[in-house]
C-alpha positions as CSV (number, residue, x, y, z in Angstrom):
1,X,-69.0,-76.7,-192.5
2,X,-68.1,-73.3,-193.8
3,X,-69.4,-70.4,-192.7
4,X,-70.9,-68.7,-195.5
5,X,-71.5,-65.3,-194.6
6,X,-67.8,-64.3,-194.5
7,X,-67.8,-66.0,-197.5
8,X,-70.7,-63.6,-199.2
9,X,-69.5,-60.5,-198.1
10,X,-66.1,-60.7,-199.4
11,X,-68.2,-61.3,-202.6
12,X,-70.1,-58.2,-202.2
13,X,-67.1,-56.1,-201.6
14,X,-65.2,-57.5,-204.8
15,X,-68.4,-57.2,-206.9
16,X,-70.1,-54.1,-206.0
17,X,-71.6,-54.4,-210.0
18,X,-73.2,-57.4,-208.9
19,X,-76.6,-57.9,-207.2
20,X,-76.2,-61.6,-206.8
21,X,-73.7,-61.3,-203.8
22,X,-75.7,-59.0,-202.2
23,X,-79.3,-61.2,-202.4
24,X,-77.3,-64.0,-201.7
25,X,-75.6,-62.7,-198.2
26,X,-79.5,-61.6,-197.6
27,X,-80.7,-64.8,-197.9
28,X,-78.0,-67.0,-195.8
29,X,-79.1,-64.5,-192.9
30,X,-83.0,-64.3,-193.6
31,X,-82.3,-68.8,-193.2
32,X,-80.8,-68.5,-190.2
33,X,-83.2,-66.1,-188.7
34,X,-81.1,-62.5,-188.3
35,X,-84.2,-60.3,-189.2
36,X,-81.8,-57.1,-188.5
37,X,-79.2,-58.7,-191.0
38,X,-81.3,-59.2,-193.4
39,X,-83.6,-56.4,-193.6
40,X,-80.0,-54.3,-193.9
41,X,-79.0,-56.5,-196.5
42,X,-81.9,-56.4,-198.8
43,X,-81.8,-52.6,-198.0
44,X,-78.7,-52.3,-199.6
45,X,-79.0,-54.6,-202.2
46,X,-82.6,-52.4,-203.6
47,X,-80.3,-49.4,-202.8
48,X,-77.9,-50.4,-205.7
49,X,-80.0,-52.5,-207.3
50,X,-83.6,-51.0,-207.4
51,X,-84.8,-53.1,-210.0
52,X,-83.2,-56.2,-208.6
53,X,-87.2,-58.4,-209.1
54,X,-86.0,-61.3,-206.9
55,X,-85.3,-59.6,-203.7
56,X,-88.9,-58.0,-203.5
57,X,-90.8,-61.1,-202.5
58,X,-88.0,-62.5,-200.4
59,X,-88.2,-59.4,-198.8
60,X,-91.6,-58.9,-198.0
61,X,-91.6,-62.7,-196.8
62,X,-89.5,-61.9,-194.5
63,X,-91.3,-58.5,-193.7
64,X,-94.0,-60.8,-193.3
65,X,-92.9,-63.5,-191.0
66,X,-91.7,-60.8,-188.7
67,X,-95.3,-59.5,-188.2
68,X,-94.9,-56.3,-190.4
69,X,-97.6,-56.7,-192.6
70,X,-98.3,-53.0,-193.8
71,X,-94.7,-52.9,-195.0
72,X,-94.5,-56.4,-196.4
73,X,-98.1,-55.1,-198.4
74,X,-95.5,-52.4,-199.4
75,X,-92.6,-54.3,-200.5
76,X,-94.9,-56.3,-202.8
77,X,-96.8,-53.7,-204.1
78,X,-93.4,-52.0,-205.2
79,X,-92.1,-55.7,-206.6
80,X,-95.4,-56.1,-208.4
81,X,-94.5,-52.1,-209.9
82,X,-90.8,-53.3,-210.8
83,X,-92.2,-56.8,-212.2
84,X,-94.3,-55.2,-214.5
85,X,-91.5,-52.7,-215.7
86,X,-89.5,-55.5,-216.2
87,X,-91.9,-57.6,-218.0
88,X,-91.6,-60.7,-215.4
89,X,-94.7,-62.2,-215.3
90,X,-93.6,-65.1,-213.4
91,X,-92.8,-62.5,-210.6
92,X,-95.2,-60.6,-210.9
93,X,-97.9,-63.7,-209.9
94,X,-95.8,-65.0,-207.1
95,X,-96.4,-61.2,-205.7
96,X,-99.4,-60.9,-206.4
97,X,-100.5,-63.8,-204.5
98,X,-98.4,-63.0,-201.5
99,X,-100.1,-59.7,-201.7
100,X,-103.4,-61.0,-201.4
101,X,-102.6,-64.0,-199.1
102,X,-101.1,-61.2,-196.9
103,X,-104.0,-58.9,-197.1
């Protein structure tokens, strides 16, 4: 099996323009459970990308699972803010209802 994580940051270094890499590489280590990974990763992906909609409820989920509700209630809040902007309304109900499962 290949190890994918090699794999996805030698994406994110040859596409810096693209936000893809980055959620991806956050993702493969939010799956295999490296909370510290993955909350750097999705750091730097809403650092280049701010309105990057997908990441925000991963994210929070992962904020979440970890036990850090009051910052998973923020991540949402600020995906349901970006969501809106961005006219995703598919988004924007999938945070909204984490939101208020969470709360």
């Amino acid at each position: 099996m290949v190890d994918r994580v090699p794999f996805l940051q030698k994406m994110v270094a040859s596409k810096p323009e693209d936000p893809f890499p980055r959620y991806g590489l956050a993702m493969e280590y939010k799956t295999r459970g490296m909370r510290r990974e993955a909350e750097g990763a999705f750091d730097g992906l809403l650092e280049a990308f701010p309105d990057y909609v997908p990441a925000f409820l991963m994210y929070g989920n992962l904020l979440a699972d970890s036990g850090a509700k009051d910052r998973a209630l923020a991540m949402y809040q600020r995906g349901m803010h970006v969501a809106r902007a961005a006219s995703d309304e598919h988004a924007l109900g999938e945070l909204e209802a984490a939101h208020a499962e969470l709360q």
